[in-house]
C-alpha positions in Angstrom: -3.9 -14.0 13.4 -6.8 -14.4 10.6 -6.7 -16.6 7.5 -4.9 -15.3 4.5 -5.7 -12.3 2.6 -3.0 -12.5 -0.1 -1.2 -15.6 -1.4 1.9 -15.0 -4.1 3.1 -18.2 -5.4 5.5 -18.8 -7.9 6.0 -15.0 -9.2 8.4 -14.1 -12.0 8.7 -11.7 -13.5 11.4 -10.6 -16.4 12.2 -7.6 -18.0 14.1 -8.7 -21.6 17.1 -10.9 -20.5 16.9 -9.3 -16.9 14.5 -11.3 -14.1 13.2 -8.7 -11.5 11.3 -11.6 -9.7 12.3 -15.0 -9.6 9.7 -17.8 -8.3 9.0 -15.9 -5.4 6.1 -17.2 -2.8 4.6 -15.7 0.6 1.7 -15.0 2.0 -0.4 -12.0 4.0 -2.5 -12.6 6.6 -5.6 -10.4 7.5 -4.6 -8.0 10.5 -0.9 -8.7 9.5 1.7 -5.9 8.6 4.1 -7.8 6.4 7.4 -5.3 5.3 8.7 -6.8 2.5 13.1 -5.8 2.3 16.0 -6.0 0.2 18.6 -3.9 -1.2 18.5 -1.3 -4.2 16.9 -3.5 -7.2 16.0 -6.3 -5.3 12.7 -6.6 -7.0 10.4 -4.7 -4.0 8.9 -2.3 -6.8 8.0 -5.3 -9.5 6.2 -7.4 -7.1 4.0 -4.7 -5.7 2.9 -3.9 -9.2 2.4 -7.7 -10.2 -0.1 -7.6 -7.2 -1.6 -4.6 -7.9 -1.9 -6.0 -12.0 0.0 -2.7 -12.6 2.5 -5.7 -14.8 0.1 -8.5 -16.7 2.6 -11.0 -18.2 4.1 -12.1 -14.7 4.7 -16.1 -14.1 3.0 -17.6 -11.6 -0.3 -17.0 -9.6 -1.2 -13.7 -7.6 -4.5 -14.6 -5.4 -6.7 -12.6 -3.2 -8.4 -14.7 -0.6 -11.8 -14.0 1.1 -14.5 -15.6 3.3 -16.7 -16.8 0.1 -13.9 -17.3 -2.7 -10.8 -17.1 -4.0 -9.5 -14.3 -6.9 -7.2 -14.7 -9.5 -5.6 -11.2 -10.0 -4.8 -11.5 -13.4 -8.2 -11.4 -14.3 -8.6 -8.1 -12.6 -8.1 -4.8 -14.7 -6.2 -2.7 -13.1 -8.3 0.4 -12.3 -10.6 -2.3 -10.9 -8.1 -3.8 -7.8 -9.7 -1.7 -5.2 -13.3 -3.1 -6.0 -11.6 -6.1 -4.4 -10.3 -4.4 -1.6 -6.5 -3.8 -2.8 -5.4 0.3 -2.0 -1.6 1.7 -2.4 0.6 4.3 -2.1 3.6 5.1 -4.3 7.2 5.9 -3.5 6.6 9.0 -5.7 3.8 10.7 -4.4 1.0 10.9 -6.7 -0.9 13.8 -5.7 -3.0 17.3 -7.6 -1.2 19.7 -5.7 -3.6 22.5 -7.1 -6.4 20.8 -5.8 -7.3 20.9 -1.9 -6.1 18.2 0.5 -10.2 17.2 1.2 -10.2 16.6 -3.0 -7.3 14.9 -3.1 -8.7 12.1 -0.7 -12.1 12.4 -1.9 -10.4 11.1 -5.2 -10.2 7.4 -3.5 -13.4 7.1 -3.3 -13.8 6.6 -7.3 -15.6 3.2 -6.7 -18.3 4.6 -4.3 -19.5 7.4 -6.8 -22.6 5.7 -8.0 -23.3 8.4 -10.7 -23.5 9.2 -14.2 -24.1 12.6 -16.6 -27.6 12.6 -16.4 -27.7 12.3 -12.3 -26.0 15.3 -12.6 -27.1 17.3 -14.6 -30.9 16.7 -13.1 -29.3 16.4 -9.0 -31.0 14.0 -8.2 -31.5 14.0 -4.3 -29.5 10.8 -4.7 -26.6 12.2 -5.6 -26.3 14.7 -3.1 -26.7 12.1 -0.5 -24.0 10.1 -1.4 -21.6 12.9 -2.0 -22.9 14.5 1.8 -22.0 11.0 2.8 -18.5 10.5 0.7 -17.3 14.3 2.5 -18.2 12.9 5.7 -16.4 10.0 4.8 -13.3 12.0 4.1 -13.8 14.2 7.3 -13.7 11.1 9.3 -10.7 9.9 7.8 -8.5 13.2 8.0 -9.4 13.9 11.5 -8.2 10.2 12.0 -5.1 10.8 10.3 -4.7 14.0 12.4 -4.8 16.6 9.5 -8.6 17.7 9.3 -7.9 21.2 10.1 -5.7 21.3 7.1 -8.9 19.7 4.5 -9.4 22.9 2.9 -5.6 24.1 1.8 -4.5 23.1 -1.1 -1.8 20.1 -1.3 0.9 22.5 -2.8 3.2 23.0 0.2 2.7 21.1 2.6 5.1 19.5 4.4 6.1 16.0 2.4 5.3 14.5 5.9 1.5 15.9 5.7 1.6 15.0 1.5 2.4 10.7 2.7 -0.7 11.4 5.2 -3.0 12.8 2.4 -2.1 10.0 0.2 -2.9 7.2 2.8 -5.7 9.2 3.2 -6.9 8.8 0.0 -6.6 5.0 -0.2 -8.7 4.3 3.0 -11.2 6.3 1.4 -11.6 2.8 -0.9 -11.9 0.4 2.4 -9.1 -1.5 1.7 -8.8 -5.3 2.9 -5.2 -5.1 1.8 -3.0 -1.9 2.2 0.0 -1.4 0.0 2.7 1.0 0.9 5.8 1.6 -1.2 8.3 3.5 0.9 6.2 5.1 3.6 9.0 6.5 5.5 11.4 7.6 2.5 12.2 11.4 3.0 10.6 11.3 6.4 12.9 12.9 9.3 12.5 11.3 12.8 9.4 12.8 14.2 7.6 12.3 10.9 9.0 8.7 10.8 7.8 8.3 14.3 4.3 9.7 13.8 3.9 7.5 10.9 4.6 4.5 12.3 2.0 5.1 14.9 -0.5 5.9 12.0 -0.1 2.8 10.5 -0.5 0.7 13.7 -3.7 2.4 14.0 -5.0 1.8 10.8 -3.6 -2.3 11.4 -5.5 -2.0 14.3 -8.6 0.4 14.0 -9.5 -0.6 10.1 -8.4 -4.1 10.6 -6.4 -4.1 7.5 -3.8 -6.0 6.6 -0.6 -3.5 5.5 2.1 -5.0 3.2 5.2 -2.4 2.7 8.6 -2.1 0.9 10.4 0.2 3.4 14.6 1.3 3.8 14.1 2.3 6.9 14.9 -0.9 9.4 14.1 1.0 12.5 10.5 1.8 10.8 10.3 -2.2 9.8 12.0 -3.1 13.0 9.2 -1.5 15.4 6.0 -2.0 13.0 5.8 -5.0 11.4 5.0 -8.7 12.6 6.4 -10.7 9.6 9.6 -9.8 7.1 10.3 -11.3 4.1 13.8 -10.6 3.0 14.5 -11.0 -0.9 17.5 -10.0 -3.6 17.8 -10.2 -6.7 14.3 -11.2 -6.9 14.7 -14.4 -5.1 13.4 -15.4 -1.3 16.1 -15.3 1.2 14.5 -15.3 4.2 11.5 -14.8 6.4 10.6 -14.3 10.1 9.9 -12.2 12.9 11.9 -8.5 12.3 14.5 -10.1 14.3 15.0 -13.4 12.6 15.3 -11.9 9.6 17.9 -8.7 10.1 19.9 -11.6 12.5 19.7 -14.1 9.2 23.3 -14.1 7.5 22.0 -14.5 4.2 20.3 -11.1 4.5 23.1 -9.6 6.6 25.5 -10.5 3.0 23.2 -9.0 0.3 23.3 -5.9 2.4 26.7 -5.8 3.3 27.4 -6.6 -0.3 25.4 -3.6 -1.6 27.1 -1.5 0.8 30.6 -2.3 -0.6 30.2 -1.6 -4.2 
C-alpha cells in the first residue's frame, strides 16, 4: 500500500465542558479504505469535520500528505478542501431535489468552472468547452455509478439508495485523493447495502482513491475495508484488520455497554 495521504495527530476537540475528541492519532494510506467505528457519540461526526476544517479551533494537527509537500489543514478555508483533493458525503443527504440528478453532480465540479460574469455574458468559445467537457465529465461518472439513464429526472423521488449514489456522484466530480463518507449504508436495505459496497470498491480501485468512512453497519465495514480504527468517547481504542478490531475486548465493551443502557 502507498505512502500516507492523511495523518491526524493529536486531535481534540471540545464542545464547552464536553470533549468530543480526545488526543486522537491515525493515519490513511493512499488506495486504503479506512472505516472509522464506535458507538452513538463516540466522536465519528467531530473528527470528519475537523478534517474537512468544517470545526477550526481543534487541538492538534490535521495534515494532508502529497508527493511534493505536506498541508496543514487548518490553513485551508473550508469551501477550499477539495482544491486539495478532500470530497465527502454527509449522513444527511445534501441534495436540490428540484434540480435534475445530472445538476446535482455537475455541482461538484465548483473548482473546475474556470469562469466569471463577463465569460458569460459574451460565451466565449471557452466556456462552452469546458462546460461540453464538465457534462461529459458527469456522464462518465453516472454511467460508472450505474444511474446515467436516470441524469435527466429530477432528484425528488428517487429511491434514497439512487439519492447516496448521486451524492458520491457529485464528490468524484472534484477528483478526490481522499474520499469521506459519513454513513454510506445508513437507511440502506440489503441489496442497496450490497450494491454499495461494490461501488465503493470500485471507486478504491478504479479512481485510486483513498476512502475513509464512519459506518453502523459492521457487515458493510466487515467486507469493505482494509483498516479499522475503533474509538469512544473520543479516545483510540483500537486498530487493525476488520477482524482484530470487532475480536478486540475493549471494543466488544463500549458496544456492549451502549447496548445495555
Amino acid at each position: 500500500m502507498s505512502e500516507n495521504v492523511l495523518s491526524v495527530k493529536d486531535l481534540s476537540m471540545s464542545f464547552g465542558g464536553l470533549k468530543a475528541v480526545d488526543s486522537l492519532s491515525f493515519h490513511i494510506k493512499g488506495k486504503e479504505i479506512l472505516g472509522l467505528i464506535g458507538p452513538n457519540g463516540a466522536g465519528k461526526t467531530t473528527v470528519f469535520n475537523c478534517i474537512t476544517q468544517f470545526y477550526k479551533n481543534y487541538e492538534g494537527i490535521v495534515i494532508l500528505q502529497g508527493a511534493n509537500k505536506d498541508k496543514d489543514l487548518r490553513e485551508v478555508p473550508v469551501h477550499k478542501i477539495i482544491d486539495y483533493g478532500i470530497a465527502r458525503t454527509f449522513q444527511n443527504l445534501e441534495l436540490i431535489p428540484d434540480t435534475s440528478v445530472m445538476d446535482n453532480v455537475l455541482i461538484g465540479a465548483h473548482k473546475d468552472v474556470k469562469s466569471n460574469i463577463i465569460h458569460h455574458i459574451l460565451q466565449f468559445p471557452s466556456l462552452k468547452r469546458n462546460e461540453k467537457r464538465l457534462k461529459e465529465k458527469a456522464e462518465r461518472i453516472l454511467a460508472f455509478l450505474g444511474i446515467d439513464h436516470l441524469k435527466d429526472a429530477y432528484v425528488h423521488g428517487q429511491p434514497y439508495g439512487i439519492m447516496k449514489l448521486i451524492e458520491i456522484g457529485r464528490a468524484l466530480m472534484g477528483d478526490p485523493s481522499l474520499l469521506i463518507l459519513d454513513e454510506p449504508a445508513a437507511g440502506l436495505n440489503e441489496k442497496e447495502t450490497k450494491h454499495l459496497e461494490g461501488i465503493v470498491k470500485k471507486i478504491n480501485e478504479e479512481y485510486e482513491t483513498a476512502i475513509l468512512l464512519i459506518e453502523h453497519n459492521m457487515g458493510f465495514v466487515m467486507d469493505l475495508c482494509n483498516t479499522v480504527i475503533a474509538i469512544n468517547f473520543g479516545r483510540f481504542l483500537a486498530q487493525g484488520t476488520p477482524k482484530e478490531v470487532q475480536n478486540n475486548k475493549a471494543v466488544q465493551e463500549a458496544y456492549l455497554g451502549e447496548a445495555e443502557s
